[in-house]
N, C-alpha and C positions, 0 to 999 in steps of 0.2 A: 863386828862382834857385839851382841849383845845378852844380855842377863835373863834366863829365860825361869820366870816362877813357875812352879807345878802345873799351875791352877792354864797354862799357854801350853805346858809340852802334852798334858790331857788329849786337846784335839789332834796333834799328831800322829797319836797312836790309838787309838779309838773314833768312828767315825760321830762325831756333833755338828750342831748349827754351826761352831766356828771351825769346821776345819777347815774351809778354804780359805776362811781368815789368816790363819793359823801357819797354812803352807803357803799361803802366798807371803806372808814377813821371814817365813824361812827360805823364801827362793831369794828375797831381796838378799839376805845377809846368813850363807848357810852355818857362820857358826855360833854355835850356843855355849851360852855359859851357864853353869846351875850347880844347885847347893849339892852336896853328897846325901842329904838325905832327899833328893826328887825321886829315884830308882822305887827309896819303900811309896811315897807319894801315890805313884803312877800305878804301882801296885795293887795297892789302895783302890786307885778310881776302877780299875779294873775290877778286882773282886769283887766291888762293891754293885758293879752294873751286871756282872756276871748273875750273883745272886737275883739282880731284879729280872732277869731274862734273856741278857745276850746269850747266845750260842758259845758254848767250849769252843768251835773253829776261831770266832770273832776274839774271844779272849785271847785265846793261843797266838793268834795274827799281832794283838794287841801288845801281850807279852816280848814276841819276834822287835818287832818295832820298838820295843825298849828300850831289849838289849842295844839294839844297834845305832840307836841312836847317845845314848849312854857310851857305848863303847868311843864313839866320836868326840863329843862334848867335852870342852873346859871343866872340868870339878873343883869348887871350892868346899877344901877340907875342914872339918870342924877342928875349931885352934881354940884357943881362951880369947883372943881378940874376937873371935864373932860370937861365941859364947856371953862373954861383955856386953859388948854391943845391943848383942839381942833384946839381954835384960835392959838395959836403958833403953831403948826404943820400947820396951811393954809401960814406962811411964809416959813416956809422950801419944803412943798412939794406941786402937783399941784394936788391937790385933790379938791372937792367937798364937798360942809359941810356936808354933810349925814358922807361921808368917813370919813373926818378927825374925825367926833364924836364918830365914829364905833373905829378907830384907838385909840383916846385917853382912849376910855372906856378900849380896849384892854391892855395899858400901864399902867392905876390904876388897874386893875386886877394883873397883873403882877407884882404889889409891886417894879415897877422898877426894875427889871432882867427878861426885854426881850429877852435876851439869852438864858433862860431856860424855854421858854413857846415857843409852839406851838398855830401859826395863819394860821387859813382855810379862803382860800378867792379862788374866782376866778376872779378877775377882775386886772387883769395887773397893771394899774396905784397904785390903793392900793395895792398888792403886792408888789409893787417896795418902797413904802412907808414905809408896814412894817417893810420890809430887812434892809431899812435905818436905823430902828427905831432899830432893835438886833432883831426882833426875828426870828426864827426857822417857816417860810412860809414854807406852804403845798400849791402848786397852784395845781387848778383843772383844 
C-alpha cells in the first residue's frame, strides 16, 4: 500500500513520458492511497490538456480511468487533523496548498511512521517535502 500524489496517478490516466513508470509501481503494489481532493486534481490535468489539444476520446478514456480507479483506492478524508497539519507543513516547506494537503493526508495515513510508508509523487518540490517529512519517496 502506498500513498499516491496527483501529480503520480496523472500518468495513469492520461498517456505521458511516465506512464510506464507509473504502471509498473502500480503493478508492484496495486493499491493506492490518495487525498479526497486527487479526483478534482486529475480533473484538472485533464481539462487542462484537453484545452491544449488532446482528443474528446483521449479525455473521455482519461475521465473512464478516473472513475475507476478512484472507485478502488483508499481516500483520506478531509478532517481538522489534516487541515492542521497542512498549515504547519506550509511553514516548513515551500509547498502549494493542494501539496501541503496531499502531504498531510499522507502523514495521518501513515499513523506517524513515515519511515515505513511509501509516497509516489512526481513533482520535485513535494518530493523533497516528503523526504523531509520520513518517508520512503518513489519519484517518477
Amino acid at each position: 500500500m502506498k500513498f499516491w500524489d496527483a501529480s503520480a496517478l496523472v500518468p495513469l490516466i492520461v498517456h505521458e513520458d511516465r506512464s510506464s513508470s507509473s504502471e509498473h509501481t502500480l503493478r508492484d503494489d496495486p493499491i493506492i492511497v490518495a487525498w479526497w481532493g486527487s479526483t478534482v486534481e486529475l480533473a484538472s490535468a485533464i481539462s487542462r490538456r484537453e484545452r491544449e489539444g488532446m482528443t474528446r476520446a483521449d479525455a473521455n478514456l482519461g475521465r473512464t480511468r478516473c472513475r475507476e480507479l478512484a472507485a478502488a483506492w483508499f481516500e483520506i478524508t478531509p478532517t481538522e487533523a489534516v487541515r492542521s497539519l497542512a498549515q504547519r507543513l506550509l511553514l516548513r516547506h515551500p509547498l502549494r496548498a493542494a501539496d501541503s494537503l496531499q502531504l498531510a493526508a499522507a502523514l495521518v495515513w501513515s499513523r506517524g511512521s513515515p519511515e515505513q510508508s511509501d509516497f509516489v509523487c512526481a513533482d520535485k518540490r513535494l518530493c523533497g517535502a516528503a523526504h523531509a517529512e520520513g518517508f520512503h519517496v518513489l519519484e517518477l
